[in-house]
DOZADREN-256882 format. One record per residue: residue number from 0; residue in three letters; chain; x, y, z of N, C-alpha, C in turn. Coordinates in pm, 1 decimal. Last residue first. Example, Ala and Ser with C-alpha at 12.3 -4.5 7.8 and 13.67 -1.06 7.14 Angstrom:
<recs>
- 1 SER A 1285.0 -225.0 708.0 1367.0 -106.0 714.0 1290.0 3.0 787.0
- 0 ALA A 1319.0 -569.0 780.0 1230.0 -450.0 780.0 1320.0 -330.0 780.0
</recs>
This chain:
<recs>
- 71 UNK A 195.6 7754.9 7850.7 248.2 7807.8 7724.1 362.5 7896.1 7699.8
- 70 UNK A 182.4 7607.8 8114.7 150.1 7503.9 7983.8 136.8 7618.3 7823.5
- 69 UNK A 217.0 7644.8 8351.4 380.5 7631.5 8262.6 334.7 7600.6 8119.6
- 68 UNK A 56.5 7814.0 8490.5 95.4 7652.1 8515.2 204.9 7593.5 8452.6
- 67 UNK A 95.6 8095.8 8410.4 128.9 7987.9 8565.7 128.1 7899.0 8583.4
- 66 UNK A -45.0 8071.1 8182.6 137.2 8078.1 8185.9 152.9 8061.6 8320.8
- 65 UNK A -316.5 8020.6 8224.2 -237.5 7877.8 8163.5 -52.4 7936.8 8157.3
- 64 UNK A -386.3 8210.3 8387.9 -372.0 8122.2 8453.3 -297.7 8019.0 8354.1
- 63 UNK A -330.1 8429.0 8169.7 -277.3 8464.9 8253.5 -270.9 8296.0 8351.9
- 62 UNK A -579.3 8346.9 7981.6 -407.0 8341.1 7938.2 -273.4 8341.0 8068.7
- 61 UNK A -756.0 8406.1 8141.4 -768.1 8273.2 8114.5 -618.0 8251.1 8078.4
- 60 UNK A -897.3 8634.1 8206.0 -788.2 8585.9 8301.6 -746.8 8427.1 8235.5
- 59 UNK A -1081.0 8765.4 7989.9 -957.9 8809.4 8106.8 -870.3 8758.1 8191.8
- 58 UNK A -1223.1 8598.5 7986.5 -1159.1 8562.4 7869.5 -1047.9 8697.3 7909.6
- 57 UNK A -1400.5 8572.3 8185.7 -1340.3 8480.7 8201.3 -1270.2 8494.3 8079.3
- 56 UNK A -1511.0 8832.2 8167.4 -1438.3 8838.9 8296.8 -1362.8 8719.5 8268.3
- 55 UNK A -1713.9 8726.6 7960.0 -1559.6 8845.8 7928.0 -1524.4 8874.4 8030.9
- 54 UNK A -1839.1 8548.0 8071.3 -1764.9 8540.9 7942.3 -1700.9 8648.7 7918.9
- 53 UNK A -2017.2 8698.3 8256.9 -1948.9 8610.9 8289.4 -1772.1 8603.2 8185.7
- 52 UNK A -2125.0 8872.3 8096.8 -2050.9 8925.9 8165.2 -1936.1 8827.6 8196.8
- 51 UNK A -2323.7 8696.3 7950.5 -2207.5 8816.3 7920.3 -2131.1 8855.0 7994.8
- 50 UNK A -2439.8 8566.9 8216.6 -2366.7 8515.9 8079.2 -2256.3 8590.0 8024.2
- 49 UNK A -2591.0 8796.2 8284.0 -2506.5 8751.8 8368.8 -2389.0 8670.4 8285.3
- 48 UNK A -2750.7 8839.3 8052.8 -2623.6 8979.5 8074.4 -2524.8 8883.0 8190.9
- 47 UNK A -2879.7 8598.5 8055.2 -2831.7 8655.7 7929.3 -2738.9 8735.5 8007.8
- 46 UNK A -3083.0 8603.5 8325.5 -2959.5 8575.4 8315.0 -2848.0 8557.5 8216.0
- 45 UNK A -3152.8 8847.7 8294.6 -3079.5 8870.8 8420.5 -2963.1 8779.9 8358.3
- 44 UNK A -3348.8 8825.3 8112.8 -3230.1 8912.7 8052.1 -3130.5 8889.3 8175.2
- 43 UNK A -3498.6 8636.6 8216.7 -3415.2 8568.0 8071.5 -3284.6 8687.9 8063.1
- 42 UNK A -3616.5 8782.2 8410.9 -3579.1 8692.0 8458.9 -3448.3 8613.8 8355.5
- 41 UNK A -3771.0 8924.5 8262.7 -3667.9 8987.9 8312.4 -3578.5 8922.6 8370.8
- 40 UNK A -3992.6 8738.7 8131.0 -3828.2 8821.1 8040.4 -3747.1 8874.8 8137.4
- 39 UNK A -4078.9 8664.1 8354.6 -3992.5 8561.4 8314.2 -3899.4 8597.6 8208.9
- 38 UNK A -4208.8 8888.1 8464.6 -4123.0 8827.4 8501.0 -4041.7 8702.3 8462.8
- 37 UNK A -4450.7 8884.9 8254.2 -4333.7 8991.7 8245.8 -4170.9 8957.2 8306.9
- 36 UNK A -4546.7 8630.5 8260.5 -4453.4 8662.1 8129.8 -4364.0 8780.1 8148.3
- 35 UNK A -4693.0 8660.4 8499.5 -4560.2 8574.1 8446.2 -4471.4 8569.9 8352.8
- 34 UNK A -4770.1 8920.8 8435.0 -4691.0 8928.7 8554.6 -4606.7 8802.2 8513.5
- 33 UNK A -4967.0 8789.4 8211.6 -4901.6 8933.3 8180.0 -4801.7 8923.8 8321.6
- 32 UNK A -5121.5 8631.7 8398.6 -5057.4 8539.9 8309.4 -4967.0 8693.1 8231.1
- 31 UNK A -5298.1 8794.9 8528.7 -5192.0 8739.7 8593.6 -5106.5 8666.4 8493.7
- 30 UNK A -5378.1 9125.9 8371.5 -5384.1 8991.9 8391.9 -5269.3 8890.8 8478.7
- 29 UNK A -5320.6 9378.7 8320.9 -5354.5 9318.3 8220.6 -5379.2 9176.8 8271.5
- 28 UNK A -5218.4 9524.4 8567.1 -5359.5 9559.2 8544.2 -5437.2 9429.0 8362.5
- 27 UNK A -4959.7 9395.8 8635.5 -5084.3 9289.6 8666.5 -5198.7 9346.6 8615.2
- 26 UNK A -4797.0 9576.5 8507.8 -4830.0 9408.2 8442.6 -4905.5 9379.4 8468.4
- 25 UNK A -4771.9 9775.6 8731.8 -4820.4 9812.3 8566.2 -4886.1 9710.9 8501.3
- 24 UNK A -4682.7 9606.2 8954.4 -4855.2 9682.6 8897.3 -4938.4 9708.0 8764.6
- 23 UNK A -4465.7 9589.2 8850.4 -4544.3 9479.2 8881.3 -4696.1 9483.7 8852.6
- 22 UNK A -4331.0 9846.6 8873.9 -4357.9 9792.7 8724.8 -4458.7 9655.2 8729.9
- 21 UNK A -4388.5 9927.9 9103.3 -4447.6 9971.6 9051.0 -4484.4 9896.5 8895.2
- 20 UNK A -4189.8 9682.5 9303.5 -4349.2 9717.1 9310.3 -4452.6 9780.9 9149.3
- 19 UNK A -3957.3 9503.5 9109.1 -4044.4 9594.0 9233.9 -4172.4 9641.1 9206.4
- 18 UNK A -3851.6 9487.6 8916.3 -3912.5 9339.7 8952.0 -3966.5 9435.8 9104.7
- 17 UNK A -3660.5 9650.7 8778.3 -3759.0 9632.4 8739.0 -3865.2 9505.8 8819.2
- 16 UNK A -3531.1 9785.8 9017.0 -3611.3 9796.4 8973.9 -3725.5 9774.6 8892.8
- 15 UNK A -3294.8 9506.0 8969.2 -3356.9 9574.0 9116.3 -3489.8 9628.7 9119.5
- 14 UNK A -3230.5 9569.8 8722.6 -3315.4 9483.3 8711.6 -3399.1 9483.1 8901.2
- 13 UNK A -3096.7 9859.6 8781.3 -3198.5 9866.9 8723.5 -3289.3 9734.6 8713.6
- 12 UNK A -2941.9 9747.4 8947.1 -3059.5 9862.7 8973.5 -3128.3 9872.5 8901.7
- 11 UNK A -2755.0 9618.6 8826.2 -2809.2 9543.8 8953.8 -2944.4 9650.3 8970.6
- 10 UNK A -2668.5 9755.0 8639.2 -2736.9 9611.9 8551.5 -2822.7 9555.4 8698.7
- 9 UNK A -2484.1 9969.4 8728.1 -2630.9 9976.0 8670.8 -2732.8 9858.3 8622.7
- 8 UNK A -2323.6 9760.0 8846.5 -2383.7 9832.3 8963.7 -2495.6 9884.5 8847.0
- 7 UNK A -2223.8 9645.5 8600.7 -2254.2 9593.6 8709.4 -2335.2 9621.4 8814.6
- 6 UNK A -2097.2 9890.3 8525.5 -2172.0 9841.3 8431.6 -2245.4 9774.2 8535.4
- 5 UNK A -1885.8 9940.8 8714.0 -2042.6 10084.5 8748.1 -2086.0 10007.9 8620.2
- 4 UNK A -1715.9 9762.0 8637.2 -1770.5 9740.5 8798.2 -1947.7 9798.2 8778.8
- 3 UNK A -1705.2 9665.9 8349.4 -1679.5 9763.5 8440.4 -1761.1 9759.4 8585.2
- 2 UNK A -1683.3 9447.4 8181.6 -1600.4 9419.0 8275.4 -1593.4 9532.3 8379.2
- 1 UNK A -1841.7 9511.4 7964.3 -1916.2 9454.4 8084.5 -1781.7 9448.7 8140.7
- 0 UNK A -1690.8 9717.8 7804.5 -1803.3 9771.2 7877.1 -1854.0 9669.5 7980.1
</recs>
């Protein structure tokens, strides 16, 4: 599931969305210290899923580069 492109394209829109206008609003009616915290989970999941993702794009190609070098 993360190696799919349209995983990618929903993970970009929806965090796209969450850091825009309306959900901002929602946060600030509680306070400014509620906007930092909101933005700093969304900020933790961006980069958690980026992680994930990372790590199974790179456990896709990893076998493939060590038999081009000769070393299995």
């Amino acid at each position: 599931m993360l190696r799919q492109p349209e995983f990618h394209l929903f993970v970009f829109c929806l965090l796209f969305m969450l850091i825009n206008w309306p959900f901002l609003a929602i946060s600030a009616k509680s306070g400014l210290m509620s906007i930092f915290m909101y933005l700093f989970v969304i900020w933790s999941m961006l980069i958690l899923l980026l992680f994930l993702i990372q790590r199974s794009l790179r456990g896709n190609g990893s076998g493939e580069d060590r038999d081009k070098k000769g070393g299995g």
